[in-house]
C-alpha positions as CSV (number, residue, x, y, z in Angstrom):
1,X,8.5,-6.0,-4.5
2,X,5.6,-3.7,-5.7
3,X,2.3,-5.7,-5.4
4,X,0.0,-4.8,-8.3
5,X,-3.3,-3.1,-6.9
6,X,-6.0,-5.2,-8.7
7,X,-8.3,-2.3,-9.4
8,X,-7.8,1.5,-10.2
9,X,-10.3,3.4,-9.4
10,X,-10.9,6.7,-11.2
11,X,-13.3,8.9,-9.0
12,X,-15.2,10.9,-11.7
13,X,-16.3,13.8,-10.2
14,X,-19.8,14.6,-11.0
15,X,-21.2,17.7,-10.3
16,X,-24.8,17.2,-12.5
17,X,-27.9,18.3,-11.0
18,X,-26.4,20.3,-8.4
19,X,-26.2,24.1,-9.9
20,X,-24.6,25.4,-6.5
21,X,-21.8,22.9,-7.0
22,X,-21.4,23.6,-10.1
23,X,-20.8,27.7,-9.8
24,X,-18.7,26.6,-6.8
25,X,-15.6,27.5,-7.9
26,X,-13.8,25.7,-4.5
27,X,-15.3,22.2,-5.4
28,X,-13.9,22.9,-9.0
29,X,-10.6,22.9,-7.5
30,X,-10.8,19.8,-5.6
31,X,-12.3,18.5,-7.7
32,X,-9.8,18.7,-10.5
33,X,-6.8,17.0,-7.7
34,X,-9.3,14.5,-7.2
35,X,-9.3,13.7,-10.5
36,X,-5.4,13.2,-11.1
37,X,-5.9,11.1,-7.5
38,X,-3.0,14.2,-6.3
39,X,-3.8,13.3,-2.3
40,X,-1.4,15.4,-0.8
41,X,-2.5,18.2,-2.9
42,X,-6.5,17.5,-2.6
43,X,-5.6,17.3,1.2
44,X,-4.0,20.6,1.5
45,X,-7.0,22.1,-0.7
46,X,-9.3,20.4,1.9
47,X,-7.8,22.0,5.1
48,X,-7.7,25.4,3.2
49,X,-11.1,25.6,1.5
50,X,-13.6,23.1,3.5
51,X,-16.0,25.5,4.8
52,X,-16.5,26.8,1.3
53,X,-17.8,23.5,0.1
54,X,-20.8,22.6,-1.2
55,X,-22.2,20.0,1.8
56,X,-22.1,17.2,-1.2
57,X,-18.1,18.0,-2.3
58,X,-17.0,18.4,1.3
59,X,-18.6,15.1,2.0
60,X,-16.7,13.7,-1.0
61,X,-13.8,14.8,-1.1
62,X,-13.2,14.0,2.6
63,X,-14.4,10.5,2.3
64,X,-11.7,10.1,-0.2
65,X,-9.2,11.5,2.0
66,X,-9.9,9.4,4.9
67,X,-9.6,6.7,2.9
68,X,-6.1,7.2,1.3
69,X,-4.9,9.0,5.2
70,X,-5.8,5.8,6.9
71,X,-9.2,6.8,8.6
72,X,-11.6,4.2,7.8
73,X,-14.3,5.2,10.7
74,X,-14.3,8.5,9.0
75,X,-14.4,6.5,5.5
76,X,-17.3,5.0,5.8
77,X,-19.6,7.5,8.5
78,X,-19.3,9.9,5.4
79,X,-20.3,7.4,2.5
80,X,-22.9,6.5,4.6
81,X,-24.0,10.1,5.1
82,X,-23.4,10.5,1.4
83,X,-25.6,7.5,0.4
84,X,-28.8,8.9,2.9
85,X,-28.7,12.4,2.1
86,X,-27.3,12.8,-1.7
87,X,-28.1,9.3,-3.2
88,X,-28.8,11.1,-6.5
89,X,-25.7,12.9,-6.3
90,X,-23.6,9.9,-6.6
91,X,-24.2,8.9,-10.2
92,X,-21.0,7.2,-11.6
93,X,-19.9,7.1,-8.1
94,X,-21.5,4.6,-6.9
95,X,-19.9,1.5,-7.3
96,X,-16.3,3.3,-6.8
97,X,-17.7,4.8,-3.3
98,X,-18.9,1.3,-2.0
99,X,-16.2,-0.6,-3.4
100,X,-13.7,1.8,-0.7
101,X,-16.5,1.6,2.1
102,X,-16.1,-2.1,1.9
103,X,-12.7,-1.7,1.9
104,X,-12.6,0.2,4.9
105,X,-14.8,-1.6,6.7
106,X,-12.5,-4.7,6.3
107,X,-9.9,-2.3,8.1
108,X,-12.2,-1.8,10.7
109,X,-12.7,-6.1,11.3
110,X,-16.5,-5.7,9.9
111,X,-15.4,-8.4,7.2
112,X,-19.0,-9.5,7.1
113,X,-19.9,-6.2,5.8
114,X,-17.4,-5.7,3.9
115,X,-18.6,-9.4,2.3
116,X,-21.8,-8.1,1.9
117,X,-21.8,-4.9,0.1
118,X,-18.9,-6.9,-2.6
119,X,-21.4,-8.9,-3.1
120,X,-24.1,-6.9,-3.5
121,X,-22.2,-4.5,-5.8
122,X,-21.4,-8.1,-8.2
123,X,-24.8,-8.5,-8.4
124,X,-25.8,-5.4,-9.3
125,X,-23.5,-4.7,-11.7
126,X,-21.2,-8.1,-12.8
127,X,-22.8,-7.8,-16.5
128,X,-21.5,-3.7,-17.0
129,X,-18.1,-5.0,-15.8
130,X,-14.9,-5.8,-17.2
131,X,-13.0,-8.4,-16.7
132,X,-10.0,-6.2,-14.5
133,X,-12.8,-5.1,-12.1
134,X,-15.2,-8.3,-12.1
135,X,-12.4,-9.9,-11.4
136,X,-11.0,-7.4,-8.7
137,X,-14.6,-8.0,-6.8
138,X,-14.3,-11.6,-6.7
139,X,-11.3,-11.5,-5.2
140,X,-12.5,-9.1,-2.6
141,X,-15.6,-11.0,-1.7
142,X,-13.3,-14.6,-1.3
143,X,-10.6,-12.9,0.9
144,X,-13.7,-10.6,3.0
145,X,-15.2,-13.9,3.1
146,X,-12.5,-16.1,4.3
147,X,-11.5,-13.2,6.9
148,X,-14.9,-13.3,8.4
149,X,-14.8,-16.9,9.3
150,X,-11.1,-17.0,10.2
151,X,-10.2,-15.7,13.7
152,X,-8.9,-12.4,14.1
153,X,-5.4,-11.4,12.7
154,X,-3.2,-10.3,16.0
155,X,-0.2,-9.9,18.2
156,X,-0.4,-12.0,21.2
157,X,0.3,-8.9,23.7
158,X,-1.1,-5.8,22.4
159,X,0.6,-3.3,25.2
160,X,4.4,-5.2,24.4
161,X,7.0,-3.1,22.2
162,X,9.6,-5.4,20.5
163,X,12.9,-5.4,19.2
164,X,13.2,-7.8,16.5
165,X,17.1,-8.3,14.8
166,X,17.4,-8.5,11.3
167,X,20.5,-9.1,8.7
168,X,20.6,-7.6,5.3
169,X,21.2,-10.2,3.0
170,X,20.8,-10.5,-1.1
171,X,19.3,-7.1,-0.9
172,X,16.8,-8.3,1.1
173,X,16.0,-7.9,5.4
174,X,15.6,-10.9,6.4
175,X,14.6,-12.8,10.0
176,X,14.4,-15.9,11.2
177,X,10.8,-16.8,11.9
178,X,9.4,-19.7,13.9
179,X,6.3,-21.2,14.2
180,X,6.1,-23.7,16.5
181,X,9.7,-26.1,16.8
182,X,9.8,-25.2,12.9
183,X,12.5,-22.6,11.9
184,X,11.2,-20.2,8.7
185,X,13.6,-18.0,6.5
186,X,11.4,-14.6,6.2
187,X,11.9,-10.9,4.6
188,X,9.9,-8.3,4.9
189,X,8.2,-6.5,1.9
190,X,7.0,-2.9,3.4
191,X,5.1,-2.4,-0.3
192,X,3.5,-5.5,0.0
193,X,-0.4,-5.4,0.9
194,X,-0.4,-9.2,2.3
195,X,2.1,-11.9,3.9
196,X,3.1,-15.0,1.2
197,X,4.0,-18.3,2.3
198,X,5.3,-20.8,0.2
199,X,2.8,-23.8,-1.0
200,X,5.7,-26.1,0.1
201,X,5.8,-24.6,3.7
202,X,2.3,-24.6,4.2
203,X,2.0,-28.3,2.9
204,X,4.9,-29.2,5.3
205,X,3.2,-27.4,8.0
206,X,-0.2,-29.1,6.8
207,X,-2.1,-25.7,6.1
208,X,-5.4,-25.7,4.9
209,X,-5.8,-24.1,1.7
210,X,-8.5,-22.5,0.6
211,X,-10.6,-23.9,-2.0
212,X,-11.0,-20.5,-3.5
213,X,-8.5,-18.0,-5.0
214,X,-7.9,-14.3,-5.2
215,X,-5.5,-12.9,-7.7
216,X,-3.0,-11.6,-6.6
217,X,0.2,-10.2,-8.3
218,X,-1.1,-11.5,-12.0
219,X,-2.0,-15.1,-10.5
220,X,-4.9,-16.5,-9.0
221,X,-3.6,-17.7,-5.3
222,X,-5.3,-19.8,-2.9
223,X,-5.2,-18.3,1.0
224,X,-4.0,-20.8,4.1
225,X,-4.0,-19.6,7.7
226,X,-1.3,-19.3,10.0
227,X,-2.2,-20.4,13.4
228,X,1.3,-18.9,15.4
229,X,4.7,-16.6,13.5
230,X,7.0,-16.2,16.2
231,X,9.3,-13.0,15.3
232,X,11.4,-12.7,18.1
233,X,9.7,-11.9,20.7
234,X,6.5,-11.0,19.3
235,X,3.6,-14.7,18.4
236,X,1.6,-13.1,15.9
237,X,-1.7,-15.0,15.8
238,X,-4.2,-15.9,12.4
239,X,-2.4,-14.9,10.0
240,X,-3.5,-14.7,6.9
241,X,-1.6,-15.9,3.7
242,X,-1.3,-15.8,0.5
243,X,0.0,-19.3,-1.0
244,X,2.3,-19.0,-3.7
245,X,5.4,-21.5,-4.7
246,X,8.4,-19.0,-4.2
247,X,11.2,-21.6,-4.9
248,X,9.9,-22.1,-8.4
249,X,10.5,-18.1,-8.7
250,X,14.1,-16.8,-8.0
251,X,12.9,-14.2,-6.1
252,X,14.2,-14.9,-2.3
253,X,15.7,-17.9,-0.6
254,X,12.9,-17.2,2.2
255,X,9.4,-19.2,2.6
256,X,7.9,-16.3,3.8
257,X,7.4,-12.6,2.8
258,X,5.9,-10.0,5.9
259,X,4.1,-8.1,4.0
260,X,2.4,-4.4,5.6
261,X,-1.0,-6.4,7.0
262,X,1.4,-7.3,10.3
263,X,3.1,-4.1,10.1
264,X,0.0,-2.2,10.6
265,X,-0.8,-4.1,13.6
266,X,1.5,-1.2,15.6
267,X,0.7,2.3,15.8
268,X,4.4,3.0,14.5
269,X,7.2,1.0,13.2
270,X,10.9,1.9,13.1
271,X,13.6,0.1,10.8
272,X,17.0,0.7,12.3
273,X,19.5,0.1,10.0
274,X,22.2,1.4,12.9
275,X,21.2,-1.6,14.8
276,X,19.7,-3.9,12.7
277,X,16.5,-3.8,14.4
278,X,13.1,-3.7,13.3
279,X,10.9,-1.8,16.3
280,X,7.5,-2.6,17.0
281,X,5.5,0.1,19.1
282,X,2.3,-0.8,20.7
283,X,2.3,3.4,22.2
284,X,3.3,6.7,20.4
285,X,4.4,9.8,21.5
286,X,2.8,12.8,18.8
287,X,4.9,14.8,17.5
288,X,3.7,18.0,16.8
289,X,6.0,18.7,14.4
290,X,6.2,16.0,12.2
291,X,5.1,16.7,9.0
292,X,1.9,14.8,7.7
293,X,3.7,13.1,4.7
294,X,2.3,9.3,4.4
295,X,-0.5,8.6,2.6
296,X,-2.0,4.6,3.0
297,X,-3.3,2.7,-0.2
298,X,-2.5,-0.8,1.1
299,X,1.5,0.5,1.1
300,X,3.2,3.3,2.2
301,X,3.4,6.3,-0.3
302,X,5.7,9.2,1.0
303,X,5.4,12.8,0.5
304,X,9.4,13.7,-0.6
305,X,11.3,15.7,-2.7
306,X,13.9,14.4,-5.4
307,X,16.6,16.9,-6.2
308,X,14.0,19.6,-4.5
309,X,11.4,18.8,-6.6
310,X,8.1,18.0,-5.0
311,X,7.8,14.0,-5.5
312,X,5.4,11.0,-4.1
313,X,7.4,7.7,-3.3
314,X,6.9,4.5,-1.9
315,X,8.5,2.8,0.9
316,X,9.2,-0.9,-0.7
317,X,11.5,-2.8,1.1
318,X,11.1,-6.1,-1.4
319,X,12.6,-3.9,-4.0
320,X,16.3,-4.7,-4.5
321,X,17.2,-1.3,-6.0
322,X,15.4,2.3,-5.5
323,X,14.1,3.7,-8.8
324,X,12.9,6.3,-10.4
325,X,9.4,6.2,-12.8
326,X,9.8,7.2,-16.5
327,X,7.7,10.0,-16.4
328,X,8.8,11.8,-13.4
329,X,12.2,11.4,-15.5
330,X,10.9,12.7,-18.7
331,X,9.0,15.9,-16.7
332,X,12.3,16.9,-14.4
333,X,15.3,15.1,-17.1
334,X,16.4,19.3,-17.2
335,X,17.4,19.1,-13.2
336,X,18.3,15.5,-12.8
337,X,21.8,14.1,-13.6
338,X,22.4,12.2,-17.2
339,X,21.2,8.6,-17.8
340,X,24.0,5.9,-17.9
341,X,24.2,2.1,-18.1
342,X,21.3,1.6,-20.3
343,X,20.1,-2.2,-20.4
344,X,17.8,-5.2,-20.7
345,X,17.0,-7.3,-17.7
346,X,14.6,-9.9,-16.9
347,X,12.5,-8.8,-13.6
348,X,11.4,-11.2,-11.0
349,X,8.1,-11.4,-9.2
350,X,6.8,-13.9,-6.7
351,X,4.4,-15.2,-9.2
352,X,6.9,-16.0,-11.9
353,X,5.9,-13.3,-13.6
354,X,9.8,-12.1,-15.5
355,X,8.8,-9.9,-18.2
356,X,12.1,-8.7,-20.0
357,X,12.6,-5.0,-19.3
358,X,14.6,-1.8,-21.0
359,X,16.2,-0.1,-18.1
360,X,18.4,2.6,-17.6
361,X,20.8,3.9,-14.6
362,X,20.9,7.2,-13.0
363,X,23.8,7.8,-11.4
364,X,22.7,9.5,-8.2
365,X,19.6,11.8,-7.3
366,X,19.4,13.9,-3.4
367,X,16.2,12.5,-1.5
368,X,14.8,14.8,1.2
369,X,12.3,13.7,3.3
370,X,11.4,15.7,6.4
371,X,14.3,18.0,6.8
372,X,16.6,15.2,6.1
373,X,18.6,14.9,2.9
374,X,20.3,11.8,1.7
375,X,21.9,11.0,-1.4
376,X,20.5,7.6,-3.9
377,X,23.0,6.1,-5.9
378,X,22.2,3.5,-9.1
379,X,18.4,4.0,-9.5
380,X,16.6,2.2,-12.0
381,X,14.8,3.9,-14.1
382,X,12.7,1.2,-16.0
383,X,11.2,2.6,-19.3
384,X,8.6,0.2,-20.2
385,X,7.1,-0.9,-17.2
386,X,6.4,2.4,-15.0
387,X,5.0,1.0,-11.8
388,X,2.8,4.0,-10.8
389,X,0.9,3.2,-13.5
390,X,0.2,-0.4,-12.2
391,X,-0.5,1.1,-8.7
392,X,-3.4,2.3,-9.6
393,X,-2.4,5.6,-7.5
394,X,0.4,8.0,-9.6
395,X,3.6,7.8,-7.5
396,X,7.4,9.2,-8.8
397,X,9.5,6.7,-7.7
398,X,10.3,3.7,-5.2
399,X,12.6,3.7,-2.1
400,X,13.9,-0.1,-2.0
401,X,15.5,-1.8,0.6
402,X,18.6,0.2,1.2
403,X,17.6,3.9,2.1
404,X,20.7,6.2,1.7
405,X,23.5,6.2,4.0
406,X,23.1,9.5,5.4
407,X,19.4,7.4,6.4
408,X,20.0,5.4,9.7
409,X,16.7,5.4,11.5
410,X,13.2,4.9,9.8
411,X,10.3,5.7,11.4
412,X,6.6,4.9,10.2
413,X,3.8,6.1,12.2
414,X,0.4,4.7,10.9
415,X,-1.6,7.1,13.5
416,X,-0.7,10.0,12.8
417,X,0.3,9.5,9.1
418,X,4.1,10.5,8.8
419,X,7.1,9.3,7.8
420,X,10.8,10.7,9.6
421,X,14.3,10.1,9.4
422,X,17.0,10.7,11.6
């Protein structure tokens, strides 16, 4: 299931009071993929035109990049850099600049920090705000808060690599979890940014819930703790969750939905469909020749082409059925196959959210990633929701829970930022 990003952040780039910036014609460039949040593309333009930077744009830009390529140290040295040296530089970019650096410290484990500068930026600026991004640094400042008193999130052997069966049921990978003598019916959600329990579970299992909420996925949710998740061999420790009653949604017969804050736990991850494994891998081998095709917003967005045409998708195991957005539709509908089956269907979403929703089918649509090609059959392509839109960063389509067949081994490395399949 796609988990809503509860801010979007539009990076104006402002390049007042700085004539060398603006006859630059390099920072111009950048500057303008910055501005349609294009990462791969500002990334490429990065490696090609750094040294002809300005110091303020190079700075930028790669602050921004760290960011969405999973680098936080770099994140935040640079904002801090950018906050000493060209404070009057940042204009407009203020509160979007510190608003990532607290983000990214939270990555780091300095949830304190991260507390600190949400807080500071609500005080600052909580009457200019709207409600979307008020609210979006609440949120932010309860769950920074919470993580700072809570003990640290974990696996209980850091140096183990683990196997973990899974079946594939109702569209969905599921385990069986444990957590102490008590069994728990889990599936994993690779686009979701946080684990959910369900409020029954974590009153049966006499969780604490927080007295505060976040919103999360359209509803404000209180947070619980989870002392010990057994997943086969691997005792995850502190984990937190968030508390929302899935039985009263329709969305999974499970009480608990692994979301990508336990994934990112192991330098790289593989889901074998062959053997109907998930791996965990505490140690990486680099390869050199992997392309650097992930980018990390909270969820996995994918570097790909669809029918040969450059694309960005995510990797969302909680959706049922790949799709395709609207727009990417409307732009390519000259080299993609005809629309069939069109529809109305009621969605579902862990917070009982079920808008109805116009949908239509496309048939089939080749998906290359890597060098490896694979054929999608049946994609939704949902016409008046487009999820990239609600993302917050502009994606053209979703890979769901069932990867083509020609897809047997899927391997996520969150070092070194790719994605392959063999």
């Amino acid at each position: 299931m796609i988990i809503r990003k509860i801010i979007c952040l539009l990076f104006a780039v402002l390049l007042v009071r700085s004539g060398i910036a603006q006859e630059n014609p390099y920072d111009n460039a950048i500057g303008e993929t910055i501005s349609r949040s294009a990462w791969f593309e500002t990334r490429a333009c990065y490696e090609r035109t750094a040294d002809s930077l300005s110091d303020y744009m190079r700075l930028f830009s790669g602050a921004l990049l760290d960011h969405n390529f999973n680098n936080p140290a770099g994140a935040v040295e640079k904002i801090q850099r950018m906050y000493v040296e060209y404070n009057d530089q940042m204009g407009g970019n203020f509160f979007s600049l510190f608003w990532m650096m607290s983000d990214n410290l939270a990555k780091l484990g300095l949830f304190k920090d991260a507390h600190e500068i949400c807080t500071s930026l609500l005080s600052q600026g909580r009457n200019y705000m709207d409600e979307g991004t008020r609210t979006a640094f609440e949120s932010n400042a309860v769950l920074f808060r919470l993580k700072s008193q809570w003990p640290r999130l974990g696996v209980s052997d850091t140096n183990a690599n683990y196997d973990i069966p899974f079946d594939i049921k109702d569209e969905q990978i599921k385990f069986t979890a444990a957590r102490g003598t008590q069994l728990i019916g889990a599936m994993l959600d690779s686009g979701g940014q946080m684990t959910i329990i369900d409020k029954q579970l974590a009153l049966r299992l006499e969780l604490p819930l927080s007295a505060d909420s976040i919103l999360f996925n359209e509803a404000q949710c209180p947070l619980a703790l989870l002392d010990t998740l057994r997943l086969g061999h691997a005792m995850f420790v502190n984990v937190p969750c968030v508390v929302l009653s899935l039985g009263d949604t329709d969305v999974t017969d499970c009480s608990l939905i692994i979301g990508n804050d336990l994934l990112q736990l192991f330098p790289e991850i593989e889901l074998d469909y062959e053997s109907r494994k998930l791996h965990l891998r505490s140690r990486t081998v680099p390869l050199p020749d992997a392309p650097r095709n992930l980018m990390l917003n909270k969820v996995p967005y994918i570097r790909a082409e669809l029918e040969r045409i450059p694309a960005t998708i995510v990797w969302d195991t909680g959706a049922t059925i790949s799709s395709i957005e609207p727009k990417f539709h409307e732009l390519h509908r000259n080299q993609l196959p005809p629309l069939e089956a069109h529809g109305r269907k009621r969605a579902k979403t862990a917070t009982g959210y079920s808008p109805e929703l116009e949908y239509a089918i496309l048939p089939q649509l080749g998906l290359t990633i890597g060098d490896k090609t694979g054929v999608m059959t049946n994609l939704y392509v949902v016409k008046d929701m487009p999820h990239s839109e609600l993302m917050g960063i502009p994606f053209d389509g979703t890979l769901g829970v069932l990867p083509p067949t020609e897809f047997k081994h899927l391997t996520i490395n969150f070092k070194e930022m790719y994605f392959i399949v063999k």
